[in-house]
Backbone bond lengths (Angstrom), bond angles and torsions (degrees), N, CA, C in turn:
res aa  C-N    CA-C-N  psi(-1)  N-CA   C-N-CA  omega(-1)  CA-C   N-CA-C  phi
1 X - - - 1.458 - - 1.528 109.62 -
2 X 1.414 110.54 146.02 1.649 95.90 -172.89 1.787 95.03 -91.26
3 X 1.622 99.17 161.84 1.174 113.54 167.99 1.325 132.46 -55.41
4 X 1.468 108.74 170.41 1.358 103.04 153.08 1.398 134.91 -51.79
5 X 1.585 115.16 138.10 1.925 117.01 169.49 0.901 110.59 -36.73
6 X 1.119 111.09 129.31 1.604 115.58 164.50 1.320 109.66 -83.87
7 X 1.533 130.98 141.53 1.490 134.27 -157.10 1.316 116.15 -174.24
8 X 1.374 105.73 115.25 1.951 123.16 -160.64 1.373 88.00 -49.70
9 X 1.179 149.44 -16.47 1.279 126.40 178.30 1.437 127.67 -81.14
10 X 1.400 109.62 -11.39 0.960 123.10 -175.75 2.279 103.87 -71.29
11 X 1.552 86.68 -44.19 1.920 98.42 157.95 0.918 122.44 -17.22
12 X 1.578 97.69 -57.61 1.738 110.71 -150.82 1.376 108.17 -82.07
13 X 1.520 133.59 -16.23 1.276 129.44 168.05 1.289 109.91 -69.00
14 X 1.608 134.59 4.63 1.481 101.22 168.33 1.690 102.48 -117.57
15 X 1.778 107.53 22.77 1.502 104.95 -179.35 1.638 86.80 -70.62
16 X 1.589 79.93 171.62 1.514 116.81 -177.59 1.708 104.82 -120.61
17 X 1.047 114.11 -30.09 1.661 124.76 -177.62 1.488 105.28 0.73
18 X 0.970 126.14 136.41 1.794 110.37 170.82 1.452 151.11 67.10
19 X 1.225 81.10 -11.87 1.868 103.18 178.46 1.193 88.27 -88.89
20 X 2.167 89.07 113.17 1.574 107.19 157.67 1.617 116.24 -83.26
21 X 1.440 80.86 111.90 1.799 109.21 -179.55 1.571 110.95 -86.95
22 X 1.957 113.89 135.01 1.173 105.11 139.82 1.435 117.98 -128.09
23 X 1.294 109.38 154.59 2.059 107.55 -174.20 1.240 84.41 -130.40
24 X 1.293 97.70 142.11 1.422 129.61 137.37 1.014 144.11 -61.45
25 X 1.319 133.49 163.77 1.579 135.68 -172.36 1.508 105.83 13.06
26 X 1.946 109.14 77.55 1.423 94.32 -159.35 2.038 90.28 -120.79
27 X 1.256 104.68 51.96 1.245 98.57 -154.75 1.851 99.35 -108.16
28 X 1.114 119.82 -12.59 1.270 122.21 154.80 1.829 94.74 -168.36
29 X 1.511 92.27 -160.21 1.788 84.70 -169.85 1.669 114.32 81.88
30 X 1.257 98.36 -156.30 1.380 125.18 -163.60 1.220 103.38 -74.11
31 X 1.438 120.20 -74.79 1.587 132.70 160.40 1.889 126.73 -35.73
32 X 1.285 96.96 -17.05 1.477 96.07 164.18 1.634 113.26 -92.50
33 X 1.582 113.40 -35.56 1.372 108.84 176.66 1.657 106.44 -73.62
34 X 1.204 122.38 -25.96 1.409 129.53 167.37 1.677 109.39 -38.64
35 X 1.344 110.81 -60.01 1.422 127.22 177.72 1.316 111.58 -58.05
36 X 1.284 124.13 -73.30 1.223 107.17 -180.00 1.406 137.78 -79.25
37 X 1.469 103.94 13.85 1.555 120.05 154.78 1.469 99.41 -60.35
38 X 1.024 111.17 -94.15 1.458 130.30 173.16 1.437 113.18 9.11
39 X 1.566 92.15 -78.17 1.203 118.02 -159.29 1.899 102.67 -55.76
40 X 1.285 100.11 -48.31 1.907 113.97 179.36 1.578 80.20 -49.70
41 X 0.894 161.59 -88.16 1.488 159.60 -47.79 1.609 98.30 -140.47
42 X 1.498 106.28 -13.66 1.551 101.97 -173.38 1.430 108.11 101.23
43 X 1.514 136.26 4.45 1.629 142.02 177.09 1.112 110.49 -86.69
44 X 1.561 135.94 97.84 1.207 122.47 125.48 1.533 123.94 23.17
45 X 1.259 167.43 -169.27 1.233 164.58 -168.75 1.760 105.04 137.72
46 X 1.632 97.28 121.02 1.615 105.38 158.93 1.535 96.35 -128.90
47 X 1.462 125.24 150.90 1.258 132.71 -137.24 1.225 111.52 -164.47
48 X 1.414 126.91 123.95 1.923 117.21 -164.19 1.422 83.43 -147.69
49 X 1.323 100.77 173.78 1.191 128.67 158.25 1.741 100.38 179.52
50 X 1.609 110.58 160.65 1.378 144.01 -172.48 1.889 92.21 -29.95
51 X 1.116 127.87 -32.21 1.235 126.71 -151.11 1.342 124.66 -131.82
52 X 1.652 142.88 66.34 1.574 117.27 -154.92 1.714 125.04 -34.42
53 X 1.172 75.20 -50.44 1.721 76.95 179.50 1.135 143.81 -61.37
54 X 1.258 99.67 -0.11 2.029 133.01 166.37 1.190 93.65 -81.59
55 X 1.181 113.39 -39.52 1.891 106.51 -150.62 1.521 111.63 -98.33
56 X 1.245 104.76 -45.08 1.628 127.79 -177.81 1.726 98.53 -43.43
57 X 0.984 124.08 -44.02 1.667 108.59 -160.54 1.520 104.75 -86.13
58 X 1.831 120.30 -16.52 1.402 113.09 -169.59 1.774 87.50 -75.47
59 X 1.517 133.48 -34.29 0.719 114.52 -158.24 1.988 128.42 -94.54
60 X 1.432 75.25 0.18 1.904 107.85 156.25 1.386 101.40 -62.15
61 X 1.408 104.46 -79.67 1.480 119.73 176.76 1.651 107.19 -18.31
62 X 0.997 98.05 -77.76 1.688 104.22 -174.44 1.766 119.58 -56.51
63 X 0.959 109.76 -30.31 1.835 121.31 161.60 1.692 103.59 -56.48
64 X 1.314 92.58 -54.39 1.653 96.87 -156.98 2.086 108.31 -65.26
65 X 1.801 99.50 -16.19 1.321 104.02 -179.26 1.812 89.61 -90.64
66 X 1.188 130.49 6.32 1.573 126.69 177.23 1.916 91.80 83.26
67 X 1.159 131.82 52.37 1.295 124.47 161.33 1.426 101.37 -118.63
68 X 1.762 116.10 162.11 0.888 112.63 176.86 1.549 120.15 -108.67
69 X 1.261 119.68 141.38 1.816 113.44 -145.21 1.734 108.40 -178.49
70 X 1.804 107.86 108.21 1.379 120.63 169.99 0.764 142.66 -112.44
71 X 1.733 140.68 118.34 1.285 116.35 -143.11 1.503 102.86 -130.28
72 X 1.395 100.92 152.89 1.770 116.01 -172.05 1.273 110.92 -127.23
73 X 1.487 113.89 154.78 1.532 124.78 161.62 1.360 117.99 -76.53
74 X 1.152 121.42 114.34 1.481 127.93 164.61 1.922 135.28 -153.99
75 X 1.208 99.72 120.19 1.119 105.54 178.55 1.738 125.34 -82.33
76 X 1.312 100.96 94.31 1.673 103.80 -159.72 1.631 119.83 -45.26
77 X 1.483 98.27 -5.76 1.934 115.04 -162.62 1.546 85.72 -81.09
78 X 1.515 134.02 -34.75 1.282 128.07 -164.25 1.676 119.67 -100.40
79 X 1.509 110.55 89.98 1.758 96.83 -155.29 1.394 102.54 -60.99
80 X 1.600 152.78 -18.38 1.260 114.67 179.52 1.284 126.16 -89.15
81 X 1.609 119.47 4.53 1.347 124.72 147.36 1.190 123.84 -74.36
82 X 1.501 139.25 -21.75 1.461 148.37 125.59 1.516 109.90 -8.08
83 X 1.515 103.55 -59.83 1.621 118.87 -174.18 1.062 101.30 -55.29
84 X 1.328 107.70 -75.58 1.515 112.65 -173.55 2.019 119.01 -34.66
85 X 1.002 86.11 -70.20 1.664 95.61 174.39 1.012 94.09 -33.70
86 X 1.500 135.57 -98.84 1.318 131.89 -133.73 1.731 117.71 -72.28
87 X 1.291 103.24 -10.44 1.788 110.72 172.65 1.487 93.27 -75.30
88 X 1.826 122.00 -66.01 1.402 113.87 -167.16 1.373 96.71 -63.62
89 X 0.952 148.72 -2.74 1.902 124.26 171.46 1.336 100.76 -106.42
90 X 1.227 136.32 -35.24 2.090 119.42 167.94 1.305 87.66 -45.77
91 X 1.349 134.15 -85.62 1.062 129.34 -162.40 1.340 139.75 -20.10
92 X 1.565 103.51 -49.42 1.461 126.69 179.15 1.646 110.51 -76.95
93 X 1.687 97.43 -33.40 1.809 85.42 179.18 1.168 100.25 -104.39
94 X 1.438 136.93 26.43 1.473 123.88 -153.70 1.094 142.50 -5.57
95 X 1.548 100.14 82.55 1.508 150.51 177.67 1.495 106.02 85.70
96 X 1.808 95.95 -171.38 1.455 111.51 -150.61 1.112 88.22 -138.29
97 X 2.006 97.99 126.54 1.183 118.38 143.11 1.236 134.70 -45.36
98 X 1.766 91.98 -83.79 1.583 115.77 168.88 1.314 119.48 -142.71
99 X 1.317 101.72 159.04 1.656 133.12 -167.75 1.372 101.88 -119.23
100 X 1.665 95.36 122.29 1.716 112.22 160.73 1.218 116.76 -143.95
101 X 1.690 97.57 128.02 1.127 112.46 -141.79 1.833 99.66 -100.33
102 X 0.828 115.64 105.25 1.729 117.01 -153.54 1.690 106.51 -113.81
103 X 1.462 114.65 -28.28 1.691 116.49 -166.37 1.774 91.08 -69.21
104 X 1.652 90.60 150.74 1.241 105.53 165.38 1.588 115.54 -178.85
105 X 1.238 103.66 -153.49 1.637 83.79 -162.47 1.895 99.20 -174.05
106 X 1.594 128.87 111.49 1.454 120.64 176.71 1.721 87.86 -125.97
107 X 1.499 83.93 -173.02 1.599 102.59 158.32 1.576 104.21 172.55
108 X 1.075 119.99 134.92 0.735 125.10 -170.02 2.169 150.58 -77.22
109 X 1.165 118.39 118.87 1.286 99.13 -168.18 1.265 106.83 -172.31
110 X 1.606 133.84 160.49 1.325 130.48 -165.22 1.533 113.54 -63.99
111 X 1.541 132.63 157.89 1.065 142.00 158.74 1.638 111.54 -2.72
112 X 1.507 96.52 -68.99 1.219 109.28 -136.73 1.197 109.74 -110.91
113 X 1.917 106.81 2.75 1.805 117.11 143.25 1.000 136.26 -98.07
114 X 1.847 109.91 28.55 1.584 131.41 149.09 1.150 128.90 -72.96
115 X 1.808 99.03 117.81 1.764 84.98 -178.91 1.540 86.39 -90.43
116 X 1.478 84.31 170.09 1.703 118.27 160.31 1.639 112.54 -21.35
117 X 1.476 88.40 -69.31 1.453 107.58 178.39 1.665 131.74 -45.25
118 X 1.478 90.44 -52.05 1.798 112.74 171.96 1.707 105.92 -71.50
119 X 1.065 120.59 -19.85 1.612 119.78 178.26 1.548 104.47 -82.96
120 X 1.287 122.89 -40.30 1.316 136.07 173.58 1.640 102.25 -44.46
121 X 1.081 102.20 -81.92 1.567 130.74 -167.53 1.342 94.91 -38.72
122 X 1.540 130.64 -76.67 1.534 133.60 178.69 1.884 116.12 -43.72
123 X 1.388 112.28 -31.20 1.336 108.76 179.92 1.686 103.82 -77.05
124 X 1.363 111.67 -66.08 1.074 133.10 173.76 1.747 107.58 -6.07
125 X 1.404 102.81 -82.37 1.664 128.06 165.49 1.117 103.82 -28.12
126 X 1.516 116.71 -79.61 1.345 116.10 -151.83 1.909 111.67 -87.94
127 X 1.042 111.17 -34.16 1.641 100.92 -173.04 1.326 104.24 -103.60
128 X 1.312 112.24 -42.87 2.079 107.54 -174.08 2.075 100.36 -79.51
129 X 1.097 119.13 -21.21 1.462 126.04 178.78 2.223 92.07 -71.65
130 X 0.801 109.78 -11.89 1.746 95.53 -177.84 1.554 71.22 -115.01
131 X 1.303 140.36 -56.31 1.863 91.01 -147.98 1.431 93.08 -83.72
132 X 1.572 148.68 23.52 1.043 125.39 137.95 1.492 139.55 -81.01
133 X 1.451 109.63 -0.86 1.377 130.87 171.64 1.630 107.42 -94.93
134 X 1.134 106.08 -27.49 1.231 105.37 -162.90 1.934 106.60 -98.21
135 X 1.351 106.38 0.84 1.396 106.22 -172.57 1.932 85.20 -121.95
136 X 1.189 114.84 -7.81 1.567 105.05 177.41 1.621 105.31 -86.45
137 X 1.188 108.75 -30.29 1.324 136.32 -170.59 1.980 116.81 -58.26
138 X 1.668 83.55 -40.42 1.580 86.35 -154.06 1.734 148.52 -66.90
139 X 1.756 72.46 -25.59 1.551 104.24 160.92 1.702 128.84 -45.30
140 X 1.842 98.18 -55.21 1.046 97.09 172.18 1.295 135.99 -79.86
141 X 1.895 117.09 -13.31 0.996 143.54 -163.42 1.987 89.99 -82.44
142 X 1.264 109.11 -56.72 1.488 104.37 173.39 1.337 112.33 -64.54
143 X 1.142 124.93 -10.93 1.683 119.73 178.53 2.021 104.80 -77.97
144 X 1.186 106.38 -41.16 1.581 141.82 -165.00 1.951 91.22 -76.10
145 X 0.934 107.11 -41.30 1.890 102.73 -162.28 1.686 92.41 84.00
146 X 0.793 133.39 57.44 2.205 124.34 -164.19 1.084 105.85 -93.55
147 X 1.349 105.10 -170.81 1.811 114.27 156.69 1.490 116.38 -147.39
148 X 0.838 111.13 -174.73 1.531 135.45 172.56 1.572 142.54 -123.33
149 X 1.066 128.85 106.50 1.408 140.61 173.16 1.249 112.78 -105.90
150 X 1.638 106.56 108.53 1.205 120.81 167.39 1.162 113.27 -112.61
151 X 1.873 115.50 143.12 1.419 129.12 173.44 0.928 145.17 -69.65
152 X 1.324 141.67 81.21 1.715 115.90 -145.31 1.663 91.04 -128.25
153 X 1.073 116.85 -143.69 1.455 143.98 -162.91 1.038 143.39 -89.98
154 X 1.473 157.12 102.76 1.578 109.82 158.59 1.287 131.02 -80.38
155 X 1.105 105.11 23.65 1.619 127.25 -175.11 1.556 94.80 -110.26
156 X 1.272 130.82 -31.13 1.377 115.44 163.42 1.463 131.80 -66.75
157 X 1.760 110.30 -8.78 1.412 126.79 152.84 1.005 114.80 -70.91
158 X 1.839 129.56 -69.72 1.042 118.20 -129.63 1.755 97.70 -124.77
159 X 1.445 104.89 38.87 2.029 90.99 -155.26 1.368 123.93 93.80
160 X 1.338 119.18 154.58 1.398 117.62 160.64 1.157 97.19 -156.04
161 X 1.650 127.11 94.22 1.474 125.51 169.37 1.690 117.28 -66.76
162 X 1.409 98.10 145.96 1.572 106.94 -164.39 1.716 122.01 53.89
163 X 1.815 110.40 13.93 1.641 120.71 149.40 1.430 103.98 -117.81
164 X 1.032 145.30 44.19 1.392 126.10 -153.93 1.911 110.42 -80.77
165 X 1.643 87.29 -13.52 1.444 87.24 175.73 1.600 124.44 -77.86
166 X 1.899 105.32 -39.43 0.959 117.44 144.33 1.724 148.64 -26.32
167 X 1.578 85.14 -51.37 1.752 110.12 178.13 1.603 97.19 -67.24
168 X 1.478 121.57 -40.42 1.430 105.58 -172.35 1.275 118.45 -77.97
169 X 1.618 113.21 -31.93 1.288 88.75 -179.57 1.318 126.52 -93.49
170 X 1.427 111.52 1.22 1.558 111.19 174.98 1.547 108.12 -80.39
171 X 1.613 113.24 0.37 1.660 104.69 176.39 1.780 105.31 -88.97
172 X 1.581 97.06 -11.95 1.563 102.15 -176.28 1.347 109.52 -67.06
173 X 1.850 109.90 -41.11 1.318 106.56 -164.20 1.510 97.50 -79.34
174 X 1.127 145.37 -23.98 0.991 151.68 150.92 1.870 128.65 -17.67
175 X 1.069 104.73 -58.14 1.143 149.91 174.53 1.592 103.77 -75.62
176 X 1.186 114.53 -78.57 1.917 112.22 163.03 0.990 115.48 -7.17
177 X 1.919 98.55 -70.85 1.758 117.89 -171.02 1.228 122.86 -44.42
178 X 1.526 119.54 -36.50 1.059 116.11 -162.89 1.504 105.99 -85.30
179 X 1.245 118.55 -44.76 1.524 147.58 179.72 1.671 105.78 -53.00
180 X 1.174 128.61 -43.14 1.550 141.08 158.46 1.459 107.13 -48.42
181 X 1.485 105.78 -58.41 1.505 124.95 -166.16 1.560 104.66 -52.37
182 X 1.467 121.08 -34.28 1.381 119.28 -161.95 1.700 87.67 -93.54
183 X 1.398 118.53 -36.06 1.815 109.22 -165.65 1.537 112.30 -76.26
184 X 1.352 113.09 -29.32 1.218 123.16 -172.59 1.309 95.32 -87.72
185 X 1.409 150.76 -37.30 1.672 127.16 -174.26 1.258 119.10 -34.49
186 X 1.229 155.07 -39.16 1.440 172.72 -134.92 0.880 109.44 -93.79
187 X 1.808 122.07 -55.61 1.251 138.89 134.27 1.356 159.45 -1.84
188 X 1.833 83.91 -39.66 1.571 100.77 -176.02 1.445 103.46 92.07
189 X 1.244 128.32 -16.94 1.550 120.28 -156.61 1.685 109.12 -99.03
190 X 1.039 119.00 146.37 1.728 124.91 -158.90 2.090 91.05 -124.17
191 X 1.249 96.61 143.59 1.599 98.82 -156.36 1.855 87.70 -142.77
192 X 1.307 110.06 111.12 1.240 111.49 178.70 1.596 121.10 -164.51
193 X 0.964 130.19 138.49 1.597 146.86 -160.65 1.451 120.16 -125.41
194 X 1.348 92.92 154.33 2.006 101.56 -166.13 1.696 86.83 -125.44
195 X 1.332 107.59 148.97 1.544 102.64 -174.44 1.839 86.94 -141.84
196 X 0.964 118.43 79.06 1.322 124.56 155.46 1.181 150.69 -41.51
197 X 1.552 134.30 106.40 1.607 125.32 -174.56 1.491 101.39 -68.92
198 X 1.472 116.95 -166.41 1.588 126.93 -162.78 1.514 105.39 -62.96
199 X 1.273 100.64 126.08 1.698 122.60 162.84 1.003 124.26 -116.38
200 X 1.551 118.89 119.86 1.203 117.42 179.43 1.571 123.96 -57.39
201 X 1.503 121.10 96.68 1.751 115.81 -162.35 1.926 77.80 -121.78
202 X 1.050 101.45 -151.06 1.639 128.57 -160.37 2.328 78.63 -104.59
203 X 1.033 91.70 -63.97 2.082 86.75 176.02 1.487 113.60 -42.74
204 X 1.145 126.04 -56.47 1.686 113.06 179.38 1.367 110.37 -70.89
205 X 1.759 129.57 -23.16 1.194 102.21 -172.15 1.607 95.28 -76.31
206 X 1.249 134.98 -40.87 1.347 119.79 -173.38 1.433 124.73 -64.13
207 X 1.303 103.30 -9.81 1.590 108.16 163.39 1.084 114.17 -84.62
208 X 1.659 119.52 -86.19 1.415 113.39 166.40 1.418 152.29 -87.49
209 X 1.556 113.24 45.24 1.527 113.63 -147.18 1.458 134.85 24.27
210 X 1.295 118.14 54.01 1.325 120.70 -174.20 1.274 111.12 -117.79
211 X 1.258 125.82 119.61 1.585 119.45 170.49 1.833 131.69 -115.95
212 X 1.258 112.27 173.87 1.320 99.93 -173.99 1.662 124.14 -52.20
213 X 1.449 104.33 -34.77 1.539 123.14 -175.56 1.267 88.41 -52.09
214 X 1.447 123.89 -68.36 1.721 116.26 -147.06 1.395 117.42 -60.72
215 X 1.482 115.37 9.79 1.640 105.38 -168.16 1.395 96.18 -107.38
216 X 1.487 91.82 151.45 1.181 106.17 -161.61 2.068 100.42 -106.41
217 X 1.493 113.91 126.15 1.673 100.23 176.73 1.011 108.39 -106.73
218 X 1.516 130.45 -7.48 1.757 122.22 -174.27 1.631 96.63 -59.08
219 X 1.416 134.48 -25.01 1.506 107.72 -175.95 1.487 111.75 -120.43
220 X 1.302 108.04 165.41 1.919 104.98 -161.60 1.810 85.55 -96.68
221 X 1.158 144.41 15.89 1.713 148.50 157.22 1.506 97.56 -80.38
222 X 1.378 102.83 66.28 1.800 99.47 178.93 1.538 112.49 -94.74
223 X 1.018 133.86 161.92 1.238 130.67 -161.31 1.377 115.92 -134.03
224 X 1.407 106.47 -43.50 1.903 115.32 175.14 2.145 111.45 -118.63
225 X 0.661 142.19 133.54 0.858 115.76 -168.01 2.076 109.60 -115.39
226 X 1.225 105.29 -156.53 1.784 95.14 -169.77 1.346 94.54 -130.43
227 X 1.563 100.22 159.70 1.605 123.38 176.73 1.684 116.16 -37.31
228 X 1.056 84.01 -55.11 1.789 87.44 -166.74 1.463 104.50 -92.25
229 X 1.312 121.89 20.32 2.030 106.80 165.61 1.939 89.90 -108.74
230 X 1.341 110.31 -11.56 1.430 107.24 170.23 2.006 106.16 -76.85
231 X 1.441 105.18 -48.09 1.573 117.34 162.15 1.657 123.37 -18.90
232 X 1.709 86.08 -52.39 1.638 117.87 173.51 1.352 123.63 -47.56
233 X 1.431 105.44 -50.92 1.219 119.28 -158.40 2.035 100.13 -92.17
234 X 1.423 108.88 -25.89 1.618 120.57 -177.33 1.591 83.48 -63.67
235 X 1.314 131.74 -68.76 1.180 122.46 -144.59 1.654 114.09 -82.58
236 X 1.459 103.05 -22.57 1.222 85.99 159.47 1.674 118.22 -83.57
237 X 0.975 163.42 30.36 1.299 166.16 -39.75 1.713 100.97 116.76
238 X 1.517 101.03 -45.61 1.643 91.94 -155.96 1.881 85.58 -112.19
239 X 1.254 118.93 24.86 1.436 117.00 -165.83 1.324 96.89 -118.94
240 X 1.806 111.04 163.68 1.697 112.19 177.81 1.610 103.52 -73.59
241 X 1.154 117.98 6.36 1.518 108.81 -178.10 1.595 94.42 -80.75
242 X 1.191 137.58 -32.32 1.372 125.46 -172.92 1.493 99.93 -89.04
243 X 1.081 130.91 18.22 1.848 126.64 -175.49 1.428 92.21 -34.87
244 X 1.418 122.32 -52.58 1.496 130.85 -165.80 1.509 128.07 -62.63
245 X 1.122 97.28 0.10 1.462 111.50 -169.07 1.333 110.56 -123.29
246 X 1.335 117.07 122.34 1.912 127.66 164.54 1.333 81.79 -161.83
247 X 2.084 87.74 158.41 1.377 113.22 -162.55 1.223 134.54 39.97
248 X 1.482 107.85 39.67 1.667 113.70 172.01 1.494 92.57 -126.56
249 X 1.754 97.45 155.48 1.220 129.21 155.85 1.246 122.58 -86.84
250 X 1.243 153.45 114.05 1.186 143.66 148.54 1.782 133.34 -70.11
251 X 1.123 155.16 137.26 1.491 132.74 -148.49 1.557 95.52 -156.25
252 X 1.427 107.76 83.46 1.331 120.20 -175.43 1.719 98.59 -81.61
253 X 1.147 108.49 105.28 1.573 116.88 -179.85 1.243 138.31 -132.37
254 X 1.317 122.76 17.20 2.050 145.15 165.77 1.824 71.01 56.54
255 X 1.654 84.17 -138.40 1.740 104.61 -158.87 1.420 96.73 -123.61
256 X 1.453 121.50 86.45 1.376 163.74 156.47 1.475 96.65 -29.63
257 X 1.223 140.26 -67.00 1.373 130.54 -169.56 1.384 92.02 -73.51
258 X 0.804 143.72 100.50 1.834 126.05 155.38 1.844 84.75 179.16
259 X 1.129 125.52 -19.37 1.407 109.33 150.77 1.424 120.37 -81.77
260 X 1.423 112.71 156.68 1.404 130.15 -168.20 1.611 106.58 -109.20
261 X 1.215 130.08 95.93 1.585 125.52 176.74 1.734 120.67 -75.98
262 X 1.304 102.37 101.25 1.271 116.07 163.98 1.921 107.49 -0.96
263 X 1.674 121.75 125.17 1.371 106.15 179.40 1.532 118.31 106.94
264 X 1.322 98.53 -65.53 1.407 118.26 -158.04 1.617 111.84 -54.77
């Protein structure tokens, strides 16, 4: 029997056109190709990271390709700079679609050569840095009908030896997602996360000397994967093609055993 018509409208559910976006830690990495996905795509974009001056030029960058894109200093560990951010960017894009929550922060080392301090710092970043975006966020996100893309792990599934601090809190945000996902339905608001194995960003090469060049795509035995097929997966995430989807994780991860982790 033949299929269904095929019909450009069917396209248009995975545009992005217009969705006032803000990302996090969007200052290189994942969250910067996040942005200027977006931004190519017709998205609005407000854009931070720990540092303006990290951030400020991606969002030149993205002007200078004719996108529209503002960028702020913020350290997601501090919720009333959280505040701040996300009031001055509703503002600037007048209001918010969606929020993806991308900053974060590991490094690597055994159990039991974590201080206190360094366990702090990695949770801090990664799991209490989204529910402070994500509770500054929400108002407008329920005003918007929005959603949410949060970043987490596949180490927040399955372990992360020699991240373990890491591994926990990306099982938190994990865990968040889903827990958001059920409070926010009512809302209108769609709450969902990508938990990613190794990507080649600017973080793995300083962990494990690995860079974007060295990967190889002629074969589907992929092993690390790249910024923008994670990009891929945000926007479909933040698109009407996922209407169907809240409180899932997705865990785009090639073939995870076939890398070798430094240590191990």
């Amino acid at each position: 029997m033949p299929g269904p018509p095929v019909c450009g409208c069917m396209s248009d559910r995975f545009s992005v056109d217009g969705l006032r976006t803000l990302i996090t830690g969007a200052s290189s990495g994942i969250g910067r190709v996040v942005a200027e996905e977006f931004a190519s795509a017709g998205a609005p974009v407000a854009i931070c990271s720990r540092e303006e001056e990290h951030v400020a030029p991606v969002a030149e960058s993205i002007r200078d390709e004719g996108g529209e894109a503002y960028a702020y200093e913020c350290d997601v560990r501090d919720e009333a700079a959280v505040e701040r951010f996300v009031g001055e960017a509703a503002d600037a894009l007048g209001g918010v679609d969606c929020l993806v929550n991308n900053a974060g922060a590991s490094f690597m080392a055994g159990f039991e050569d974590i201080s206190a301090n360094g366990w702090e710092t990695i949770v801090e970043t990664n799991l209490t840095g989204t529910r402070h975006c994500c509770y500054a966020a929400a108002d407008d996100l329920a005003d918007a009908g929005g959603c949410v893309v949060n970043l987490a792990s596949a180490g927040g599934e399955a372990g992360a030896p020699y991240m373990s601090h890491y591994g926990a809190a990306k099982a938190g945000v994990i865990n968040l997602t889903a827990s958001l996902a059920d409070e926010w339905a009512a809302d209108g608001v769609r709450v969902n996360c990508i938990a990613p194995g190794y990507v080649a960003t600017p973080g793995l090469e300083s962990q494990m000397g690995i860079t974007g060049e060295e990967i190889d795509r002629s074969s589907i035995d992929r092993q690390i994967g790249l910024p923008v097929e994670i990009a891929d997966v945000v926007r479909f995430l933040a698109s009407d093609a996922a209407s169907y989807l809240t409180g899932e994780t997705i865990v785009p991860r090639g073939k995870p055993d076939l890398v070798e982790v430094p240590g191990a």
